[in-house]
C-alpha positions as CSV (number, residue, x, y, z in Angstrom):
1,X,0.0,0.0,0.0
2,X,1.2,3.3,-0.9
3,X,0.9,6.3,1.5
4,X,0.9,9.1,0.0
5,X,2.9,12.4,0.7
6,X,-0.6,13.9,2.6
7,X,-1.3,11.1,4.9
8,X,2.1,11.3,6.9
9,X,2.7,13.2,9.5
10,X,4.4,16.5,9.2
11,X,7.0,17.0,12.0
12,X,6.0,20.5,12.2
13,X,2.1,19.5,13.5
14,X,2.8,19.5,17.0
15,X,4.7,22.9,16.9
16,X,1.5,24.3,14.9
17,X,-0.9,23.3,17.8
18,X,1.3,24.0,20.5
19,X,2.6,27.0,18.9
20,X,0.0,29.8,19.7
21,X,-0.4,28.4,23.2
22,X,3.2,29.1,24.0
23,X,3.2,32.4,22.1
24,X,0.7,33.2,24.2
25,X,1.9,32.1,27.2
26,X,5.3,33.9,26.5
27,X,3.8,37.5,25.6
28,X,1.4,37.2,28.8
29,X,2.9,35.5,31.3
30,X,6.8,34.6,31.3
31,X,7.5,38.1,29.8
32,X,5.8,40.6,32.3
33,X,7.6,38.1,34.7
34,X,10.7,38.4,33.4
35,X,10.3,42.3,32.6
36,X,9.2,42.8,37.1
37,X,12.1,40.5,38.0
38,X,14.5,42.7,36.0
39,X,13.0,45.5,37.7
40,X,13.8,44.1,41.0
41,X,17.4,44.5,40.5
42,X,16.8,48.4,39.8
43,X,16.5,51.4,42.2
44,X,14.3,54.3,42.3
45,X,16.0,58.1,43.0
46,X,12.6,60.5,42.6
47,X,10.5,60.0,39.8
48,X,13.4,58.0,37.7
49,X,14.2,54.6,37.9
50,X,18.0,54.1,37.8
51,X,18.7,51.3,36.1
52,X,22.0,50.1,37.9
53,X,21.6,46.3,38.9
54,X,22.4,46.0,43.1
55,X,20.8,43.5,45.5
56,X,19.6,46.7,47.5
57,X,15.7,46.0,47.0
58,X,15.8,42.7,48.3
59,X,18.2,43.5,51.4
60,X,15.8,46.4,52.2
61,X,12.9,44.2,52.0
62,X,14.2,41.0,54.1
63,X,15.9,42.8,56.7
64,X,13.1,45.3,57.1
65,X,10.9,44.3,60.3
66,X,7.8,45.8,58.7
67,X,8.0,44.1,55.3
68,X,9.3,40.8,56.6
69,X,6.1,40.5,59.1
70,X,3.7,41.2,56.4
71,X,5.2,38.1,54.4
72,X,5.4,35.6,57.1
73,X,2.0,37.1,58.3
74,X,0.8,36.4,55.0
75,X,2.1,33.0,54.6
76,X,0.5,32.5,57.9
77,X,-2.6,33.4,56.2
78,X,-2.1,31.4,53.6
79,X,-1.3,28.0,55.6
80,X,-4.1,28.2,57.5
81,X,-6.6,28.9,54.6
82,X,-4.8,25.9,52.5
83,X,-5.2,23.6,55.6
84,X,-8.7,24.6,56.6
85,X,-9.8,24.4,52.9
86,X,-8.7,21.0,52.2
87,X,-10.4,20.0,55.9
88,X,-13.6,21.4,54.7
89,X,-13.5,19.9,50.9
90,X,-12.3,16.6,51.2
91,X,-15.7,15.2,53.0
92,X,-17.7,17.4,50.6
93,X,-16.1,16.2,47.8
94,X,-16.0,12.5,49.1
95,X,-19.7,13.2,49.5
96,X,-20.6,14.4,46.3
97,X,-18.3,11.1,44.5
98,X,-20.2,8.4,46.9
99,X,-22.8,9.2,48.3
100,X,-24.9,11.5,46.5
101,X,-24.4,10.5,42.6
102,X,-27.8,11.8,41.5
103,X,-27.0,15.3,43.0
104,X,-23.2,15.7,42.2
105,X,-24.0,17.5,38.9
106,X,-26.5,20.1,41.0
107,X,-23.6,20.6,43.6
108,X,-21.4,21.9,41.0
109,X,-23.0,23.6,39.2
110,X,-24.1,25.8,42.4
111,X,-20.3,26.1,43.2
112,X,-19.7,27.3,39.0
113,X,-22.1,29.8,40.6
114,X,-20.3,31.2,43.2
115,X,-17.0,31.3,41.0
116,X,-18.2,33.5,39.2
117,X,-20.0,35.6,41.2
118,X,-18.9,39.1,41.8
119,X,-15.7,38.9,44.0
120,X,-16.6,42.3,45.8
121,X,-20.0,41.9,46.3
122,X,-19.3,38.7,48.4
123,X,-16.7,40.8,50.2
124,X,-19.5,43.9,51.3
125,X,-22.2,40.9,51.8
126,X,-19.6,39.8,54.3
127,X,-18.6,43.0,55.5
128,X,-22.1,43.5,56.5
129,X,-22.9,40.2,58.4
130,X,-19.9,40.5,60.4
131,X,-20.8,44.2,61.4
132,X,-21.6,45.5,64.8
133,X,-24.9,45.7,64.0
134,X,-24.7,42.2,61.2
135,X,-26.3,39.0,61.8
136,X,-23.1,37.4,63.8
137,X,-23.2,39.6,66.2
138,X,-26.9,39.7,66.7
139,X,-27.1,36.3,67.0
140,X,-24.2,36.1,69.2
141,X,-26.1,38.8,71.7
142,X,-29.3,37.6,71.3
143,X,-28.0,33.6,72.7
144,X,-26.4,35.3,75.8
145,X,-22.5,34.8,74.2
146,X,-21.5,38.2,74.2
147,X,-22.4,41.7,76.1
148,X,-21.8,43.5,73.0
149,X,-20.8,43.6,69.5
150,X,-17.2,41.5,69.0
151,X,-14.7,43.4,67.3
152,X,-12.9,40.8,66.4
153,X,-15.1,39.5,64.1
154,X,-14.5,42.2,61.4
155,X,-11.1,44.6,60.3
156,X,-8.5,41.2,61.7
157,X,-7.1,38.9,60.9
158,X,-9.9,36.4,61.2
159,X,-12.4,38.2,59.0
160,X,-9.8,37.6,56.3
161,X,-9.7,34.1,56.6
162,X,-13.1,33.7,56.8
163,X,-13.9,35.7,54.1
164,X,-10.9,34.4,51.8
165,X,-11.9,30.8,52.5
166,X,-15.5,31.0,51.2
167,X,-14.2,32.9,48.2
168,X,-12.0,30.3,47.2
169,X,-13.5,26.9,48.7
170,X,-15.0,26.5,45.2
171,X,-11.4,26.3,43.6
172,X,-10.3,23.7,46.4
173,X,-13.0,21.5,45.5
174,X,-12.4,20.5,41.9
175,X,-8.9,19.0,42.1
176,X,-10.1,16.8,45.0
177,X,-13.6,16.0,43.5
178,X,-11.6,15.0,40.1
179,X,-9.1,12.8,42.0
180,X,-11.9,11.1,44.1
181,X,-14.0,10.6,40.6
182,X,-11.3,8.9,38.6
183,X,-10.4,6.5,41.8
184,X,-10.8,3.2,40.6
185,X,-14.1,2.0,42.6
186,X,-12.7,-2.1,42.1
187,X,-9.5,-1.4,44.0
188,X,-11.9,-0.3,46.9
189,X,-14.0,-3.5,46.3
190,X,-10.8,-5.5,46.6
191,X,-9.7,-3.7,50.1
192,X,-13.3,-4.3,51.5
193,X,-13.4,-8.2,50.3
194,X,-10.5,-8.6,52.1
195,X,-11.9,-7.3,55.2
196,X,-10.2,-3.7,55.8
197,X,-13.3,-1.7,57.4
198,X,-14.5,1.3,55.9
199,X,-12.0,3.3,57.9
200,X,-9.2,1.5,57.0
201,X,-9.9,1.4,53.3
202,X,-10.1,5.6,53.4
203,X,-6.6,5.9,55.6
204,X,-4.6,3.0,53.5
205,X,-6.7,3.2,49.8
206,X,-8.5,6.4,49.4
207,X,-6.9,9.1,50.7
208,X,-3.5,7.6,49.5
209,X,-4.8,7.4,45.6
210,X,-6.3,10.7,46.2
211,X,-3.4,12.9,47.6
212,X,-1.7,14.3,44.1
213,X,-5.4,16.3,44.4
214,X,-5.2,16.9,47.8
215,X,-1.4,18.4,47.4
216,X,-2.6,20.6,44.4
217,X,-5.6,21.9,46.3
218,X,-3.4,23.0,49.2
219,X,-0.8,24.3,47.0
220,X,-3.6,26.5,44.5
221,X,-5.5,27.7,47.2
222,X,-1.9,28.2,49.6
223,X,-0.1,30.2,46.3
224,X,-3.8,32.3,45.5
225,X,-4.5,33.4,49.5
226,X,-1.1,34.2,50.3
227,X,-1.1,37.1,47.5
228,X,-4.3,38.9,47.9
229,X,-4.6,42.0,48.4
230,X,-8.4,43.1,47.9
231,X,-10.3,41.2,51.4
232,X,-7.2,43.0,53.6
233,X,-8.5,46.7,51.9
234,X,-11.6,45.8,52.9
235,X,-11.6,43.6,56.1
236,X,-8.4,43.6,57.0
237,X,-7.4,46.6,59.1
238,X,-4.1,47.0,60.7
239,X,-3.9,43.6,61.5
240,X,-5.1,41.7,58.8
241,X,-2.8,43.6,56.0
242,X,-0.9,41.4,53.9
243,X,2.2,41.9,51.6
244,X,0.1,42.6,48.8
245,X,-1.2,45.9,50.0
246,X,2.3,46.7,50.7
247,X,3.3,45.5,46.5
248,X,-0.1,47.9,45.4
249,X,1.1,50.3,47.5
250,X,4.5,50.1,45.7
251,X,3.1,49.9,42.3
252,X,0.2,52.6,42.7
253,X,0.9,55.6,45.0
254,X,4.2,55.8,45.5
255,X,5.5,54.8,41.8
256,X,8.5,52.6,43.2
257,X,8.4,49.8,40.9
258,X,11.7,48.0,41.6
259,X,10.9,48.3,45.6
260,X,7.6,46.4,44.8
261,X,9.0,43.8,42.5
262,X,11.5,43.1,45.0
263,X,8.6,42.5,47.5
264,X,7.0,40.2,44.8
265,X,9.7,37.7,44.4
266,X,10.8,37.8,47.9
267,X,7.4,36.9,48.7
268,X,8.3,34.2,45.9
269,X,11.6,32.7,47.3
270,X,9.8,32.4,50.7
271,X,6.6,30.4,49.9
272,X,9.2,28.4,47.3
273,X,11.0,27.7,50.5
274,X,8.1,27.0,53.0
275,X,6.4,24.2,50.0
276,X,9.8,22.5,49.4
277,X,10.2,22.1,53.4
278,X,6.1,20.8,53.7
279,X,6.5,18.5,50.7
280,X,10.0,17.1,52.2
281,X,8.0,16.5,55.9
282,X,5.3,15.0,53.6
283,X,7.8,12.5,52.0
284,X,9.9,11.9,55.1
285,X,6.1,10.7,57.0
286,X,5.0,8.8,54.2
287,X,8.5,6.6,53.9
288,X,8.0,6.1,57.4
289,X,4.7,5.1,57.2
290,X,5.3,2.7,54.1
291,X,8.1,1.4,56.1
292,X,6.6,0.4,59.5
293,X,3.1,-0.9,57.4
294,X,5.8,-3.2,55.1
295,X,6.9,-4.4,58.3
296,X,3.5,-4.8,59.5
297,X,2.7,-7.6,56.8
298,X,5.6,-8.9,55.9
């Protein structure tokens, strides 16, 4: 059989589909990157950026007391969102996969729905149910739990977590709900005919299959929290302000571009740092676990 010169492959096809992806990626993406970064290395005398390359932006910024709390405060922020977020989804999502297959179409399409719902008007809706005068605080009073409106409720550090965790509980659900849905329901079947209880099939089948969704939910909604800037404006007060309003800051009213892109990847190194050190601890654990459960059945 003859194949004729049409029918074969061209070498160039997967460069033609790949292509405008990359170009895309590259104009949008890597370039502004790469454009901040190079600004990091600059300084700013007045209005004019001097374009000298020093290390001075990123000494100022690590060794200042000010800056280096709002990092670690918003890393803070950003662990405890990641943590709490996975806490909350993995049941809802283990939910929606077995036990309510008729409805798991309904559940997500209501959370579609609150992604893309206006990010601000959750944020005043909030704003005014954590008020002195919003339904927390009247319900709190009217039970007998408190003489008086709680400040701490709204304009801390707690009204930003609470806020930033129903914002983006929606995005912690999918990679969880996708890893749960492609499990493989026969390997299940095999643990339970071998007689492992329900509870040991989750800690020693389940949730091991499912943790490459588990670590990417932590990690999306860890890397998205840790960098907002928007709930601090608006709940935050002093307490609850993060490094981003310290970067807007930068970048808006006082014009020093290479100050703020120092901040930026700083911010970078540090949350580069913290995930190598919690995905180390995670592999440490785990060898230790396979180890002692190999000895357990051998």
């Amino acid at each position: 059989m003859v194949t004729s010169q049409t029918d074969r492959p061209s070498i160039l096809s997967p460069w033609l589909r790949v292509g405008p992806l990359t170009i895309m990626m590259v104009i949008f993406f890597v370039a502004p990157i790469g454009i901040f970064f190079v600004y990091s290395f600059w300084t700013k005398e007045g209005w004019d950026i001097v374009r000298q390359w020093t290390f001075e932006n990123y000494i100022y910024v690590l060794t200042s007391p000010v800056y280096t709390k709002l990092i670690f405060r918003s890393l803070g922020v950003g662990l405890r969102i990641a943590i709490l977020s996975v806490i909350i989804v993995y049941p809802l999502a283990y939910t929606m996969v077995f036990k309510f297959e008729k409805y798991r179409d309904l559940i997500l399409f209501l959370l579609a729905i609150s992604l893309f719902s206006n990010y601000l008007v959750r944020i005043y809706a909030w704003r005014a149910i954590l008020s002195s005068n919003g339904l927390v605080n009247w319900l709190l009073m009217s039970a007998g739990l408190a003489d008086g409106p709680q400040p701490y409720l709204l304009y801390s550090q707690w009204g930003v977590i609470l806020i930033l965790l129903n914002v983006y509980l929606p995005f912690a659900t999918l990679p969880i709900y996708s890893a749960l849905l492609n499990l493989d329901r026969d390997v299940i079947a095999a643990a339970a005919d071998l007689g492992a209880s329900p509870l040991r099939v989750f800690a020693e089948v389940t949730l091991p299959l499912t943790m490459p969704g588990v670590i990417v939910s932590f990690v999306f909604i860890f890397l998205l929290t840790s960098g907002d800037f928007v709930t601090p404006v608006f709940v935050g007060g002093k307490e609850g302000m993060m490094i981003g309003n310290a970067v807007a800051e930068q970048f808006g009213a006082l014009a020093n571009w290479p100050l703020g892109s120092a901040m930026v990847f700083s911010t970078v190194i540090l949350i580069g740092l913290l995930l190598g050190l919690i995905f180390l601890v995670y592999r440490i654990v785990r060898n230790v676990i396979n180890r002692k459960r190999y000895d357990l059945y051998r």
